[in-house]
C-alpha positions as CSV (number, residue, x, y, z in Angstrom):
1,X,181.9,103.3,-187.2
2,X,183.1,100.6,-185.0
3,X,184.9,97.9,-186.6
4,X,183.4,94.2,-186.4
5,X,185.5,91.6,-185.2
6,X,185.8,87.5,-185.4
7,X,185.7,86.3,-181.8
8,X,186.5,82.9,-183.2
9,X,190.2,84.1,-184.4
10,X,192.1,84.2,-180.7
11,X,195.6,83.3,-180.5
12,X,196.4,82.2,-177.3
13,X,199.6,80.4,-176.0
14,X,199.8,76.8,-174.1
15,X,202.3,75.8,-171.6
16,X,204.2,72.7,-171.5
17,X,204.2,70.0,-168.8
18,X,207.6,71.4,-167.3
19,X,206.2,74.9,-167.2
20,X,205.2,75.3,-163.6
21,X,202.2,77.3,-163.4
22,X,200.9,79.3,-160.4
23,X,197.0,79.0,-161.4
24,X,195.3,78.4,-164.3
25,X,191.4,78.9,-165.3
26,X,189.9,76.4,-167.6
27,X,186.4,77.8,-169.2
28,X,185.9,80.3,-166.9
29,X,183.3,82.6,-167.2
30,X,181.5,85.6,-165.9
31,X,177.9,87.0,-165.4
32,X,176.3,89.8,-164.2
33,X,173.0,89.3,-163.6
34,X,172.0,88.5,-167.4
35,X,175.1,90.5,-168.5
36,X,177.7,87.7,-169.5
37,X,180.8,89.8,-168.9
38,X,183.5,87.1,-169.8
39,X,183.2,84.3,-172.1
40,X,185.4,80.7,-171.7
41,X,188.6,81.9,-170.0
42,X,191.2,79.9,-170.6
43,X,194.7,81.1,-168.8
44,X,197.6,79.6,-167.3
45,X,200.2,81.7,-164.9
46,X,204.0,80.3,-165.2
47,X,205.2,80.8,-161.6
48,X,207.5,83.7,-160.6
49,X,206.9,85.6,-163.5
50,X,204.9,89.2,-163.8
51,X,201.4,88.9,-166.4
52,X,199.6,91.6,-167.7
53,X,196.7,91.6,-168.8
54,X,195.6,94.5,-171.2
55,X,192.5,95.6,-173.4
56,X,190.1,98.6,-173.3
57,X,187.7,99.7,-170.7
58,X,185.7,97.7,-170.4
59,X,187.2,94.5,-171.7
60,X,186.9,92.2,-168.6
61,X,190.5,92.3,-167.2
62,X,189.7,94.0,-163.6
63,X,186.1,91.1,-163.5
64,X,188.4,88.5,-164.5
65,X,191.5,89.3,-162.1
66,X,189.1,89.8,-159.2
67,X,187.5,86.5,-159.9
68,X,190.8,84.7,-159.0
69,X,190.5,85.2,-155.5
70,X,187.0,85.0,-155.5
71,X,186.3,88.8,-154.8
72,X,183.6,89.0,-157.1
73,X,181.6,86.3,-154.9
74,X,178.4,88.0,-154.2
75,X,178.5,90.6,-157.2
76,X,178.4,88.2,-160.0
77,X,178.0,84.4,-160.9
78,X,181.5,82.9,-162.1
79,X,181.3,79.6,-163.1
80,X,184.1,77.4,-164.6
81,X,187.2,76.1,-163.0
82,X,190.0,78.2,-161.1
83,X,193.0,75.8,-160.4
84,X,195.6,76.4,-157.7
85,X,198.1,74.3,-156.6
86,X,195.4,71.5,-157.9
87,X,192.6,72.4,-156.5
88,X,189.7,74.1,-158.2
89,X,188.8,77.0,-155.9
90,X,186.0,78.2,-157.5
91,X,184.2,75.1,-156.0
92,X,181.4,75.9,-153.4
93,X,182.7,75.0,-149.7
94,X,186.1,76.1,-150.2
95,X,187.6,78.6,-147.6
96,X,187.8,82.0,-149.8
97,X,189.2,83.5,-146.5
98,X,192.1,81.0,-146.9
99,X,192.6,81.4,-150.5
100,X,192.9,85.0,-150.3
101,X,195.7,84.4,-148.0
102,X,197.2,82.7,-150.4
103,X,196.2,85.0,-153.7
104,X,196.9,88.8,-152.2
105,X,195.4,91.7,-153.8
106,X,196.0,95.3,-154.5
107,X,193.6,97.7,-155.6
108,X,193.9,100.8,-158.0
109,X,193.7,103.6,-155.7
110,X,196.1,103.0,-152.6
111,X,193.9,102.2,-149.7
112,X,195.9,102.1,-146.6
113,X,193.8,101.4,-143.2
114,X,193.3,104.9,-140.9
115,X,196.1,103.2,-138.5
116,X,199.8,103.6,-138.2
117,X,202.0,102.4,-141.0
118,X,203.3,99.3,-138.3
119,X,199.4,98.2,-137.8
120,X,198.8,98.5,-141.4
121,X,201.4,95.5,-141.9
122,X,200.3,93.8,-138.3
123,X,196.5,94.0,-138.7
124,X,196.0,91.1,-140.7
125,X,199.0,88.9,-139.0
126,X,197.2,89.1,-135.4
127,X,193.5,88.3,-137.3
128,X,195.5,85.0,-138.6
129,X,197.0,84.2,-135.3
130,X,200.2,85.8,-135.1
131,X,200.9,86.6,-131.4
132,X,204.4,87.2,-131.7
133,X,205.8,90.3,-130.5
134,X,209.6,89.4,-132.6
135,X,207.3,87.0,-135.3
136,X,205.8,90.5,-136.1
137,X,208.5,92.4,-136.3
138,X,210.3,90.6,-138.6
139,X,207.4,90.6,-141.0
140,X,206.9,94.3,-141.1
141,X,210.5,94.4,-141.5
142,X,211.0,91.9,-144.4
143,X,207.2,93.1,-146.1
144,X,208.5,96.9,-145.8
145,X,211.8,96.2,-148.0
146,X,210.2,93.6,-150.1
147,X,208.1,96.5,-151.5
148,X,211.1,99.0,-151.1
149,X,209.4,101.2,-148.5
150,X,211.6,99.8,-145.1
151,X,214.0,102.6,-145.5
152,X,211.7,105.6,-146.5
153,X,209.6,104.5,-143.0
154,X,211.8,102.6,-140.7
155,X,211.9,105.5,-138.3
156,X,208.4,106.6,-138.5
157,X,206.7,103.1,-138.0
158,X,203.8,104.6,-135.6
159,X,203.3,107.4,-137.7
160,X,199.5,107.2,-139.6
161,X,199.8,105.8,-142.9
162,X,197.2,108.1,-143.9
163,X,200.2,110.8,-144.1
164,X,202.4,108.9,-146.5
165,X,202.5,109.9,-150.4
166,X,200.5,107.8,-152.9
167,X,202.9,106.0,-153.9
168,X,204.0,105.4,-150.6
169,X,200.6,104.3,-149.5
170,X,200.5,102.2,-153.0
171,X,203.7,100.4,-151.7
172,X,202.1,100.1,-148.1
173,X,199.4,98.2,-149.7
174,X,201.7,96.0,-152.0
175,X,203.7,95.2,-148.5
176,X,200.7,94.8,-146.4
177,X,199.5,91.9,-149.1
178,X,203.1,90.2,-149.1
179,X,203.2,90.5,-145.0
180,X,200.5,87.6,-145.5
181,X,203.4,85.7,-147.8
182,X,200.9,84.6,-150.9
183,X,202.1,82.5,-153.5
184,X,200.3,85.3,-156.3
185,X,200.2,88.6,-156.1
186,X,197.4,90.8,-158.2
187,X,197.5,94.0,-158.9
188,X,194.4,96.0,-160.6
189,X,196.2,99.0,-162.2
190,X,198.3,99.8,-159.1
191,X,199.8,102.2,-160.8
192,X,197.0,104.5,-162.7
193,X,196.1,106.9,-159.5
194,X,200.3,107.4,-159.3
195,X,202.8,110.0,-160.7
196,X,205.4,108.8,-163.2
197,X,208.2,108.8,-160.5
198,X,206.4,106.6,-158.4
199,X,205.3,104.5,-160.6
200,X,208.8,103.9,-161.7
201,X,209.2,103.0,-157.7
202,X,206.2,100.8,-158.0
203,X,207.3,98.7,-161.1
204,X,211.0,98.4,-159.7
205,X,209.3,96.9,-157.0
206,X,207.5,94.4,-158.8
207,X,210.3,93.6,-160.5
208,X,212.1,92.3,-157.6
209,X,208.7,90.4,-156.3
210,X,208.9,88.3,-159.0
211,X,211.8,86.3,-157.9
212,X,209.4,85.4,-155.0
213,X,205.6,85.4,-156.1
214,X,204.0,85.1,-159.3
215,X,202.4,88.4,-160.3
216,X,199.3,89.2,-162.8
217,X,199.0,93.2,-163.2
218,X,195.8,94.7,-165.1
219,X,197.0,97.6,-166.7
220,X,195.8,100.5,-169.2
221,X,199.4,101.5,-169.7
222,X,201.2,99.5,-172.4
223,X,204.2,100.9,-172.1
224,X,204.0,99.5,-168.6
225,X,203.3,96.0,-169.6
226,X,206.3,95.7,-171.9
227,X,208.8,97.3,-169.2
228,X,207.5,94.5,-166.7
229,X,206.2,91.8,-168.2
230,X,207.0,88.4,-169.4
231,X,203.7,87.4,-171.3
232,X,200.8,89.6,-172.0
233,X,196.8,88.4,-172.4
234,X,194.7,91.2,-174.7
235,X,190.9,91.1,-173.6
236,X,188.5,92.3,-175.8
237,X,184.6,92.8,-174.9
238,X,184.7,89.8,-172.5
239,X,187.3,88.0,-174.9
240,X,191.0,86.8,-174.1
241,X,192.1,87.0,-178.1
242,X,195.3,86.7,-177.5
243,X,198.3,85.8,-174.9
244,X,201.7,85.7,-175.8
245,X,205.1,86.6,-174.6
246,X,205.3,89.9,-173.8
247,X,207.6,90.6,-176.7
248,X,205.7,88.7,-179.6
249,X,202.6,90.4,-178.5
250,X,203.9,93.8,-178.9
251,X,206.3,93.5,-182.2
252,X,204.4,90.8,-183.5
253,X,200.5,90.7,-183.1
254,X,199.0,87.7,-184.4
255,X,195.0,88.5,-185.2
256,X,193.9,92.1,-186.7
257,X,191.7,93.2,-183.2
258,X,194.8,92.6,-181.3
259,X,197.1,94.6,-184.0
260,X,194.3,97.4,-183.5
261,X,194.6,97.8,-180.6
262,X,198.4,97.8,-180.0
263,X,197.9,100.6,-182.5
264,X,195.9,103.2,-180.8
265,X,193.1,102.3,-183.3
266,X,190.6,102.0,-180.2
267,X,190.6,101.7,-176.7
């Protein structure tokens, strides 16, 4: 038998004024159809810092990341406020083309375009105006050994990405999104379709982002979240209980669901 819990005990950490946050949402929350898939969502990013956010299947981490940069607009009605850079994107009007400029995104599975790895990175930097033939370049240059790839594909930049490993592809996705140069970077279990050696590669990777972009990571793998992570949110059926440094959270559990879960008692 399941056990019952309070979704009235949450624990959930506040930043100071002198944090500097790279988005916040304030009472988000999430429906599908009549489903209401997350309840009041109340998070704040500190810049230049990785987040994860954990919980079971079906807790509402991969509806509530994807509502950051609007991806869920047509699949579900998100209401609330989504603040970046102090603006409230979730507003009707606002250019969700431009704000997913801004907030990059990469997927579970790797999904690298059916072009060559160099037009993988270029694609989107022509679509936004970006003639230059050197401009270009330097972008697939700097995005390729931002996500550690330059030197694994330097020489074989016309070669289809198609024929690269996953986690190669993975990392083609991760420097296709920071070609763009976002300001937040999310990641919906980037890491769950890869092998442990590349996901090593992958999480390395990240690690070095950080000192550019701010970075929230969905993520099954726990083990994962305390290598990378500096705070941690724990969503349970639609419910952010708790968010905490990544350390507190995992030695140091403040409500029983949470302490559950951390565990192995579900999930």
């Amino acid at each position: 038998m399941l056990k019952q819990y309070s979704f009235e005990e949450t624990a959930v950490q506040t930043f100071d004024d002198k944090t500097s946050l790279a988005m916040r949402t304030e009472d988000m929350q999430v429906f599908y159809g009549s489903n209401h898939a997350m309840f009041d969502a109340n998070l704040a990013f500190p810049k230049n810092q990785i987040t994860a956010l954990i919980g079971a299947s079906g807790s509402g981490k991969s509806t509530y990341l994807r509502s950051l940069n609007r991806m869920n607009d047509g699949i579900a009605t998100v209401t609330g406020k989504i603040w970046y850079h102090g603006v409230n994107i979730n507003e009707p009007g606002v250019n969700i083309y431009e704000i997913r400029r801004h907030i990059g995104m990469v997927f579970q599975r790797p999904n690298p375009f059916a072009k060559s790895i160099r037009e993988n990175i270029v694609y989107a930097l022509r679509a936004n105006g970006i003639k230059k033939k050197a401009e270009l370049e330097e972008r697939i240059e700097q995005s390729l050994k931002g996500a550690a790839l330059w030197d694994e594909v330097k020489d074989n930049l016309d070669k289809s990405a198609l024929s690269l490993s996953g986690g190669q592809q993975q990392r083609l996705c991760i420097a296709r999104s920071i070609a763009m140069a976002p300001d937040v970077l999310l990641l919906d279990e980037p890491c769950s379709a890869l092998d442990p050696i590349s996901t090593v590669k992958v999480e390395e990777t990240l690690l070095e982002l950080q000192k550019k972009y701010s970075i929230i990571i969905v993520t099954h793998n726990m083990q994962q979240a305390s290598r990378i992570s500096s705070q941690c949110a724990f969503f349970h059926l639609g419910h952010i209980m708790e968010y905490a440094p990544t350390g507190t959270m995992f030695s140091n559990p403040q409500i029983p669901v949470t302490q559950d879960y951390i565990a192995g008692s579900f999930g």
